[in-house]
C-alpha positions as CSV (number, residue, x, y, z in Angstrom):
1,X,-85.7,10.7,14.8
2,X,-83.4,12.6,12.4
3,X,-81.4,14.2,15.6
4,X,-80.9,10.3,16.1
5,X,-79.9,9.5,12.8
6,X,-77.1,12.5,12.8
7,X,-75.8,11.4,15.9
8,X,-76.0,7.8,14.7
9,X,-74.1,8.8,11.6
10,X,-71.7,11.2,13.3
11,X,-70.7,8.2,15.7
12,X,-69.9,6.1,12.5
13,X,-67.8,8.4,11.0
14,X,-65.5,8.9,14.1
15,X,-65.6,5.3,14.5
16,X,-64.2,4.0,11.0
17,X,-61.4,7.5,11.3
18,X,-60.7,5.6,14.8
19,X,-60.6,2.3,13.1
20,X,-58.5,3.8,10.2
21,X,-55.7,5.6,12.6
22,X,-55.6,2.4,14.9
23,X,-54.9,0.0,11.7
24,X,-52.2,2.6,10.4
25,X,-50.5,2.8,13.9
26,X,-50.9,-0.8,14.5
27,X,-49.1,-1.5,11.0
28,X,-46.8,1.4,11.7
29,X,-45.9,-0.5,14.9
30,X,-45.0,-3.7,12.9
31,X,-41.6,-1.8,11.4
32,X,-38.9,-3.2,13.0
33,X,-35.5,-0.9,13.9
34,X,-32.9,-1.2,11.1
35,X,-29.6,-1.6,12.3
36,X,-27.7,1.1,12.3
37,X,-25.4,2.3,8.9
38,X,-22.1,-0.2,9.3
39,X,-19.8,3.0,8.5
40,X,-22.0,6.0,9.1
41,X,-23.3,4.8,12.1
42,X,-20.5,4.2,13.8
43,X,-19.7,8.1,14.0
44,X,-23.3,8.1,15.7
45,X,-21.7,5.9,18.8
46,X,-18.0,8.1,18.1
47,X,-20.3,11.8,19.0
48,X,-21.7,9.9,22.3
49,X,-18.9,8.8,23.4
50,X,-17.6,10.8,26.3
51,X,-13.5,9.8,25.8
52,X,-11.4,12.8,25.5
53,X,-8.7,10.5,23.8
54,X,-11.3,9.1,21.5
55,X,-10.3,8.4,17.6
56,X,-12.5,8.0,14.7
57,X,-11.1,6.0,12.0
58,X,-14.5,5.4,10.4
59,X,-15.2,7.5,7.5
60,X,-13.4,7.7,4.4
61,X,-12.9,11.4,4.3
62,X,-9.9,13.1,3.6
63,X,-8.3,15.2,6.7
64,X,-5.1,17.3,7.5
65,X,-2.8,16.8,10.0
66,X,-4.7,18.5,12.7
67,X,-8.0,16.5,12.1
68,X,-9.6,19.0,10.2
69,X,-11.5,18.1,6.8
70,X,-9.9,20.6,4.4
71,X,-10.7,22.0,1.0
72,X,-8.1,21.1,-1.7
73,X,-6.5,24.0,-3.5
74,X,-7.9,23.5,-6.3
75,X,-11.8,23.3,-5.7
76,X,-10.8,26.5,-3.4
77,X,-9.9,28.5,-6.3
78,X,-13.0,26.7,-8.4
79,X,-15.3,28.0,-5.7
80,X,-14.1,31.6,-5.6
81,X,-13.9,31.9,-9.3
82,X,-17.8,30.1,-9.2
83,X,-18.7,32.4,-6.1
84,X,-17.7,35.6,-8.5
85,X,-18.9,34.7,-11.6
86,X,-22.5,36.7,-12.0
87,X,-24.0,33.6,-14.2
88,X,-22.9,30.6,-12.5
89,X,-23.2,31.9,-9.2
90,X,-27.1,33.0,-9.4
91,X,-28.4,30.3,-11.8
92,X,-30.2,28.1,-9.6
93,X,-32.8,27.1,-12.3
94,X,-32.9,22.8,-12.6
95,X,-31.0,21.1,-14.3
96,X,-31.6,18.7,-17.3
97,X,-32.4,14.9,-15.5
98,X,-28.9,13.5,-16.9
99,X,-27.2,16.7,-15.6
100,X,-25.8,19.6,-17.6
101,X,-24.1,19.5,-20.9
102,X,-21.0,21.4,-19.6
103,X,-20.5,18.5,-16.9
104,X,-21.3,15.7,-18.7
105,X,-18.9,16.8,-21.9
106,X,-15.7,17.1,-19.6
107,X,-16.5,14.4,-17.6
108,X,-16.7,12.0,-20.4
109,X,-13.8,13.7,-22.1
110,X,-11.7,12.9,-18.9
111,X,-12.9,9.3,-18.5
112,X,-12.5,8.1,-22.0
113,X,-10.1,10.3,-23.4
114,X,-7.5,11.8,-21.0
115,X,-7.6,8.7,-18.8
116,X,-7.5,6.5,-22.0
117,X,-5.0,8.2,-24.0
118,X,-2.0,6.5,-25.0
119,X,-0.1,9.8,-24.6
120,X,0.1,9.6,-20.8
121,X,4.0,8.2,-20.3
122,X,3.0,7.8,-16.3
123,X,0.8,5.3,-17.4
124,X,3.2,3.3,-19.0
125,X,1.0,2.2,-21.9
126,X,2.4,4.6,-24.8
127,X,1.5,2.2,-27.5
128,X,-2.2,1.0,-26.5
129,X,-4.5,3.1,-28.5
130,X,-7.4,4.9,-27.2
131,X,-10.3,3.4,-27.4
132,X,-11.7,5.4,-25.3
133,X,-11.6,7.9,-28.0
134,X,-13.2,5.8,-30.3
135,X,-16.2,5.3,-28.1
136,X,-17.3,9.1,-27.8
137,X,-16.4,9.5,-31.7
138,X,-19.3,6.6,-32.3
139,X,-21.5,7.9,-29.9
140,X,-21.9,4.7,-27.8
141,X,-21.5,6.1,-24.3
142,X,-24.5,6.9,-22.2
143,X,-24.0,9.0,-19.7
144,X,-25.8,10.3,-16.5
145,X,-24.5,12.8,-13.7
146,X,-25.5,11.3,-10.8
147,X,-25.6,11.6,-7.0
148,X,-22.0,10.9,-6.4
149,X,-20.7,6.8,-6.2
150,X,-23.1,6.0,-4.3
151,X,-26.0,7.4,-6.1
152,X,-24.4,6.1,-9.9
153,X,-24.4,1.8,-8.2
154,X,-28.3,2.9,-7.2
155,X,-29.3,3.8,-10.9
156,X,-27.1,1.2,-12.2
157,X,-28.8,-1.4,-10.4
158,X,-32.4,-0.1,-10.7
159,X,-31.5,-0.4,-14.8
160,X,-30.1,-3.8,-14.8
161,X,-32.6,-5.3,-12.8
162,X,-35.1,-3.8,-14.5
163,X,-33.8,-4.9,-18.4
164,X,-31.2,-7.1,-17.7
165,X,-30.1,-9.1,-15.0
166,X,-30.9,-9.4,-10.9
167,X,-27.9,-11.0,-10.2
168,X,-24.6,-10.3,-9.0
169,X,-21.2,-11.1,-8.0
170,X,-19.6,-9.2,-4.8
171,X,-15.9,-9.9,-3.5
172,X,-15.9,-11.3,-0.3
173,X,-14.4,-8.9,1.3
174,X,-16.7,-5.2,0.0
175,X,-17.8,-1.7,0.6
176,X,-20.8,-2.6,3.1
177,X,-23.2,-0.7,1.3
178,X,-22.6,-2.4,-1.9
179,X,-25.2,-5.4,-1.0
180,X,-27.6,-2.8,0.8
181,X,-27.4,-0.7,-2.4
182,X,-27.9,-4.0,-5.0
183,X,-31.2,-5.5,-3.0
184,X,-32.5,-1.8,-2.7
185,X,-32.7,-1.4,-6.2
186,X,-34.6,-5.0,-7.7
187,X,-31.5,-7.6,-7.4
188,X,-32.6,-10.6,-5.8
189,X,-29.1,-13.0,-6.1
190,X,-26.0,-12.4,-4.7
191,X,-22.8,-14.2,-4.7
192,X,-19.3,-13.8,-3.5
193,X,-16.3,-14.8,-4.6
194,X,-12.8,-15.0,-3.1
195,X,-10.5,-12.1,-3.2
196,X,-8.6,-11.6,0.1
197,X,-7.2,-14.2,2.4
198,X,-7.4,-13.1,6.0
199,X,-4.5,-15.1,7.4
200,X,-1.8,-14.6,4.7
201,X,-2.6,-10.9,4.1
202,X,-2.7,-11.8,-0.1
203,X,-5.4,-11.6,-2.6
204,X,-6.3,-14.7,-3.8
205,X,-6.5,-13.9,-7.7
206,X,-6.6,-17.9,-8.4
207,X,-9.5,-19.0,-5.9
208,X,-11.2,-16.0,-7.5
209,X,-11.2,-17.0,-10.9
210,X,-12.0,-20.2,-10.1
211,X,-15.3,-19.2,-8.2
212,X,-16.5,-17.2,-10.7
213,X,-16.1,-20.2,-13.4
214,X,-17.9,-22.7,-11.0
215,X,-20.8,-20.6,-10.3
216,X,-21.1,-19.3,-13.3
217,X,-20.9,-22.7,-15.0
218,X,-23.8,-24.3,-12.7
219,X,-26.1,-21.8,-13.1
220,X,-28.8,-23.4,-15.9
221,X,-31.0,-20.1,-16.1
222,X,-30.2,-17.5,-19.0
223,X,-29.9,-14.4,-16.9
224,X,-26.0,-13.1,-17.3
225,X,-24.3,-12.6,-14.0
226,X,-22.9,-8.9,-13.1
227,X,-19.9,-8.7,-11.2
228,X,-18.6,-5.5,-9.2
229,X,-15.0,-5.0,-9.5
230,X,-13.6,-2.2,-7.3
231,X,-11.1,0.0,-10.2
232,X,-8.4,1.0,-7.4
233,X,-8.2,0.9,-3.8
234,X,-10.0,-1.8,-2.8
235,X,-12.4,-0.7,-0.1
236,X,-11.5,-2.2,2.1
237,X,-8.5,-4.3,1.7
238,X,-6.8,-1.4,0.0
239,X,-4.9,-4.7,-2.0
240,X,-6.3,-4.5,-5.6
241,X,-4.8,-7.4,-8.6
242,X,-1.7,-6.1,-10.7
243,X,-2.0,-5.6,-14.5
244,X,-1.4,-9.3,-15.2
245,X,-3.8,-10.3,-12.9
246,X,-6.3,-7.6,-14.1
247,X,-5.7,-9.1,-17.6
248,X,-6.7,-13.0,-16.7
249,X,-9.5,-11.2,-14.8
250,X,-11.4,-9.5,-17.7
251,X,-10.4,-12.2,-19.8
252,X,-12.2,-14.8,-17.6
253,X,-15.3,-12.4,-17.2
254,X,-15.4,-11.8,-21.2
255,X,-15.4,-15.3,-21.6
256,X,-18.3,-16.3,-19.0
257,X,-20.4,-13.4,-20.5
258,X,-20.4,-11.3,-17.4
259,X,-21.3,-7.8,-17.1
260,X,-18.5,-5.7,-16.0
261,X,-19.6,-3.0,-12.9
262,X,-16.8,-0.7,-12.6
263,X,-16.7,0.8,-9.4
264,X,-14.3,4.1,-9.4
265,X,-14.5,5.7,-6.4
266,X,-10.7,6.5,-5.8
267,X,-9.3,7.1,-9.3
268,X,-5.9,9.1,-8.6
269,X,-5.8,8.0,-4.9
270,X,-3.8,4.6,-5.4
271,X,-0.7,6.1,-6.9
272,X,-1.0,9.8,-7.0
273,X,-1.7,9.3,-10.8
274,X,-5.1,10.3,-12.1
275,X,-4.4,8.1,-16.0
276,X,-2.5,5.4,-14.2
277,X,-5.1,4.2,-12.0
278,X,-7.6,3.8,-14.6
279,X,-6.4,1.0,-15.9
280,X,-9.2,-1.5,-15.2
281,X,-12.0,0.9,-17.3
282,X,-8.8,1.3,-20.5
283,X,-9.0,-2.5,-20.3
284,X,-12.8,-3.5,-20.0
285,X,-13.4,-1.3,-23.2
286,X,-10.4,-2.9,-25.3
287,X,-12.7,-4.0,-28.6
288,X,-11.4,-7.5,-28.2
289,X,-14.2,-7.9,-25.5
290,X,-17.7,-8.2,-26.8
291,X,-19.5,-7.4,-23.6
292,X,-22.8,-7.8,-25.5
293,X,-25.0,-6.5,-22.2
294,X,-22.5,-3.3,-22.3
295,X,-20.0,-1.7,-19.3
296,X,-21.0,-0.1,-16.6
297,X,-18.9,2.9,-14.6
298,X,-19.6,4.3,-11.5
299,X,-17.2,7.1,-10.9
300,X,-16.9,9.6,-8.1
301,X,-15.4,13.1,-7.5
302,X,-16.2,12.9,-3.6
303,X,-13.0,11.2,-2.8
304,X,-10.5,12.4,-5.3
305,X,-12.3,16.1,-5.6
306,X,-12.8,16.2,-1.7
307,X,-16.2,17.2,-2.8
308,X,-17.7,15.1,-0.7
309,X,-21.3,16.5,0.5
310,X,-22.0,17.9,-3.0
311,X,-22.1,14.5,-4.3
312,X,-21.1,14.8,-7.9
313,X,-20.3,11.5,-9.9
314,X,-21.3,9.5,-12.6
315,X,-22.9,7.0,-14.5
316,X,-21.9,5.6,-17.9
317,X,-22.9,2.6,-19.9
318,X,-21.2,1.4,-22.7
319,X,-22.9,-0.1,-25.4
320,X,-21.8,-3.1,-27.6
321,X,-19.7,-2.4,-31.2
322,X,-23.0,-4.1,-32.9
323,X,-25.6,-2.5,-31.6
324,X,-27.4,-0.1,-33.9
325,X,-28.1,3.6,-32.5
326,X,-31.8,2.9,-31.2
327,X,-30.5,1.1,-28.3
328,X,-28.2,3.7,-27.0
329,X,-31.4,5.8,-27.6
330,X,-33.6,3.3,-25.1
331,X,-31.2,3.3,-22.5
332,X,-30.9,7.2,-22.4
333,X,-34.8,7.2,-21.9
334,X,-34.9,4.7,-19.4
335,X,-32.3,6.4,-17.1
336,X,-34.2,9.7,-17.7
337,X,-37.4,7.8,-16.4
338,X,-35.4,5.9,-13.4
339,X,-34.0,9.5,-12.1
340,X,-37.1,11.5,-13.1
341,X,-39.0,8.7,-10.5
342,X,-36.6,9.4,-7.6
343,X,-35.2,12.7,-7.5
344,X,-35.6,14.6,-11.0
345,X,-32.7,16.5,-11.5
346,X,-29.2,16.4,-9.9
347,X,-27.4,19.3,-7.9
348,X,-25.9,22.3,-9.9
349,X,-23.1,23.7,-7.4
350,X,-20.6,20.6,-6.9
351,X,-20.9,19.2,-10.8
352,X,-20.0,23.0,-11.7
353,X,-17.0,23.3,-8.9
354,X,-16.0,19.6,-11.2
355,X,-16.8,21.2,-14.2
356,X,-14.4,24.3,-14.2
357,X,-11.5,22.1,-12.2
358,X,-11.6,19.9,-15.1
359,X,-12.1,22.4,-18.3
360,X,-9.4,25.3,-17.0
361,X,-5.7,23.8,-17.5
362,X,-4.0,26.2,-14.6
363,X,-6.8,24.3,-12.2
364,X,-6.3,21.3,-13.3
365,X,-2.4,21.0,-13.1
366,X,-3.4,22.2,-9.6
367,X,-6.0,19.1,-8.9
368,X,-3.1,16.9,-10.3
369,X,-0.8,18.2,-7.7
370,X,-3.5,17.8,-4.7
371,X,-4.1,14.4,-5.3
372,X,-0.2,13.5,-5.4
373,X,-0.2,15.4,-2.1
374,X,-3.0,13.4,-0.6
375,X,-1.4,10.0,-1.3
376,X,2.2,10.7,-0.5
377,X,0.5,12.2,3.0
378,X,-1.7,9.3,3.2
379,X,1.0,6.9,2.2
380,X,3.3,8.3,5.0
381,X,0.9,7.6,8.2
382,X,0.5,3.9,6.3
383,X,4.3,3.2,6.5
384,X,4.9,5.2,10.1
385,X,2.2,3.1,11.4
386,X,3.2,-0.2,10.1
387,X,6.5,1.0,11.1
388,X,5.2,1.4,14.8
389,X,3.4,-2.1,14.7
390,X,5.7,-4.3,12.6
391,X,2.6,-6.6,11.6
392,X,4.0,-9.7,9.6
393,X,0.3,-10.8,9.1
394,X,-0.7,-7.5,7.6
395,X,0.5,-7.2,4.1
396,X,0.8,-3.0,4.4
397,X,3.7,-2.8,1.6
398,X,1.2,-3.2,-0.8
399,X,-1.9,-1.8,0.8
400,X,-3.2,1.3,-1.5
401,X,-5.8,4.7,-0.9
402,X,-7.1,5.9,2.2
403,X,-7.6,3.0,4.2
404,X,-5.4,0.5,6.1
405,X,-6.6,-3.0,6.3
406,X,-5.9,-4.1,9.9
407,X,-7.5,-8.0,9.8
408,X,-9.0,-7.5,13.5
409,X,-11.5,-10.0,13.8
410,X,-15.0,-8.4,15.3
411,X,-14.5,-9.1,18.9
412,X,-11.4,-7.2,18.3
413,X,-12.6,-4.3,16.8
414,X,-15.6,-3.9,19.6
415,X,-13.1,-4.1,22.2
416,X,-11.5,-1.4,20.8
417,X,-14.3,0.6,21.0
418,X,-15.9,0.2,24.1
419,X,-12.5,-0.2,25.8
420,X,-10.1,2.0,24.0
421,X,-12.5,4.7,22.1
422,X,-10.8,4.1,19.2
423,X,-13.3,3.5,16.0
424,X,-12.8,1.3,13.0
425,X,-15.0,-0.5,10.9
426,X,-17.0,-3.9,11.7
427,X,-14.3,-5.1,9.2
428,X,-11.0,-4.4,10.8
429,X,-10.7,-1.1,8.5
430,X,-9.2,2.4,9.6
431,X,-9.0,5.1,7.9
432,X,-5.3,6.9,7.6
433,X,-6.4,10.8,7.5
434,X,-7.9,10.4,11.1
435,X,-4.2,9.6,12.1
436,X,-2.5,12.5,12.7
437,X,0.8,13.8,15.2
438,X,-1.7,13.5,18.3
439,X,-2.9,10.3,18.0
440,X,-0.5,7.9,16.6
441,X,1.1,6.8,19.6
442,X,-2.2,6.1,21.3
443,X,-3.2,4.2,18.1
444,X,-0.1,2.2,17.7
445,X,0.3,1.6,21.2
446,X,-3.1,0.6,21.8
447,X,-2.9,-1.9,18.7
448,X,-0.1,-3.4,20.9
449,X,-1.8,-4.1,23.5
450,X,-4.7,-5.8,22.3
451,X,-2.5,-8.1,20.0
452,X,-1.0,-9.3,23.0
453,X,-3.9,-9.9,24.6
């Protein structure tokens, strides 16, 4: 009898672990396939595809004339001096959550001092004071280094939809990951509002404004609204709103009590001037705004640093003039908490490569000079290009940054793929640096063609 009851048992057992891996695979088999990365992705199809002449005008990375992804001269010199240095080059202990001191001091100094002082002539803004100044002397900055841009919208989301809003406002035409990123992280509205009009090639300031004083006038609920507002180089229109427009922009925000996401992904790479193209952070933190649920900047060095797989950026929220020192306090603990929960600690190499780039002067005069380099080489395949295609439609005189906007319609752009091998995004966007001496005439020529079509 008791061989039968061990048996008896021992068929049980083996039964429910049966049981309990068929109701795991069987749940496991209810996942459906995501669709493939809308940018990323696409270099997924580009490595399968057998074309020699095939192009890839996908990614926003920076490359040199002969395709290659290069290492500016400045981070070059960064590295060696890094790669020699006995302290920095064998301290691989973690660092703090919020990233180290060092970083987070001359990061902070270059965002809201350098790029807000009144000093800088290029800028064109000699007589604004720097408030910018005035915001690190009174201690109302919070700042986090984070996992380059993309990793600064993630915690900037996770905190406002956690203790502040789940809403926000996208431009209709947007970075594709800025949704994915926004409903990853707790937000549960989104709305769009007008900023580019397809057929005339113009932004469309007006219908913007407009939008955003509709919505935000019908909505009954208390939540405030966030809106994302690309700083420079509007990915992907590469269009962005002059300073007047800028102006009527933030005023209008301001006024409907919006909370201003800064997204800074390309500062330097609209004109070639680091302090110039910061003009949309300088003008959210003019005092004359209230901003009572603060402002919020994601910055990145991947783009303008070419540091670009050590993803060093930032995050920093500005509190309001009135609010007293324990709420600068509470949001410091809460984005320790958020980034202790997800990945603990940033990475040490690319945030010191930033760190020494920005703190030596001889390096930094250099990283001035590479980013002027970039744009004027950047800015030259934009006018040979619309040179070679003479688009009236396409408003490239006033296209910015690394991309160029095409308008291509969807049907277009797949064509061009699976026909022509030559990669954009879903959204008609190419990117200039993987046009170089070898492939422009196949481009251009091929651009031809299928207008004609």
């Amino acid at each position: 009898m008791r061989a039968v009851a061990q048996k008896r048992s021992q068929f049980a057992r083996q039964s429910l672990r049966q049981l309990n891996s068929t109701t795991k695979l069987s749940l496991l088999n209810q996942i459906e396939l995501a669709p493939p990365d809308k940018i990323l992705g696409l270099t997924e199809a580009f490595n399968r595809d057998p074309n020699p002449d095939k192009v890839n005008l996908t990614v926003g990375i920076y490359k040199d004339n002969s395709g290659k992804v290069t290492t500016l001269p400045a981070i070059a010199r960064a590295q060696r001096i890094i790669d020699h240095h006995d302290v920095l080059n064998r301290n691989l202990s973690y660092l703090p959550i919020k990233g180290g001191k060092d970083y987070a001091d001359s990061v902070k100094n270059f965002l809201y001092d350098e790029s807000c002082a009144p000093s800088a002539k290029s800028a064109g803004y000699q007589n604004t004071p720097n408030y910018g100044k005035d915001l690190l002397a009174n201690n109302r900055i919070s700042f986090t280094q984070t996992l380059s841009g993309t990793g600064a919208l993630a915690i900037c989301a996770k905190f406002l939809s956690l203790f502040v809003s789940k809403k926000v406002f996208i431009p209709n035409f947007s970075w594709a990951n800025h949704k994915n990123i926004f409903s990853s992280n707790g937000f549960k509205e989104f709305k769009n509002y007008s900023y580019y009009d397809a057929k005339t090639g113009q932004l469309t300031v007006d219908q913007w404004l407009k939008d955003l004083r509709a919505q935000v006038s019908a909505d009954s609920s208390k939540e405030p609204s966030c809106i994302i507002l690309h700083a420079c180089c509007h990915n992907p229109t590469g269009l962005d709103p002059t300073r007047e427009d800028w102006d009527k922009i933030i005023d209008t925000i301001n006024e409907l009590k919006m909370i201003p996401i800064i997204d800074m992904a390309y500062q330097g790479m609209e004109s070639g001037d680091l302090i110039k193209d910061a003009y949309v952070l300088r003008k959210c933190i003019d005092p004359k705004y209230v901003c009572d649920n603060g402002i919020f900047l994601c910055q990145s060095f991947a783009k303008n640093m070419g540091l670009y797989g050590e993803r060093v950026g930032s995050l920093s929220i500005v509190s309001p003039s009135n609010a007293p020192p324990t709420v600068k306090e509470a949001v410091d603990s809460q984005l320790k908490r958020i980034i202790r929960s997800i990945y603990s600690s940033p990475p040490g190499y690319g945030s010191r490569v930033a760190n020494l780039v920005l703190t030596d002067p001889e390096l930094k005069q250099q990283w001035g000079k590479d980013v002027q380099n970039m744009v004027a080489r950047l800015q030259g395949i934009r006018n040979d290009l619309a040179g070679n295609l003479d688009w009236s439609a396409v408003n490239d005189s006033q296209q910015h940054g690394m991309f160029f906007f095409t308008g291509f319609p969807l049907k277009t752009v797949q064509k061009l793929r699976d026909e022509y091998s030559i990669y954009l995004t879903d959204d008609g966007r190419l990117s200039l640096s993987g046009i170089n001496d070898s492939n422009i005439e196949y481009v251009s020529d091929t651009f031809k063609t299928i207008r004609q079509e």
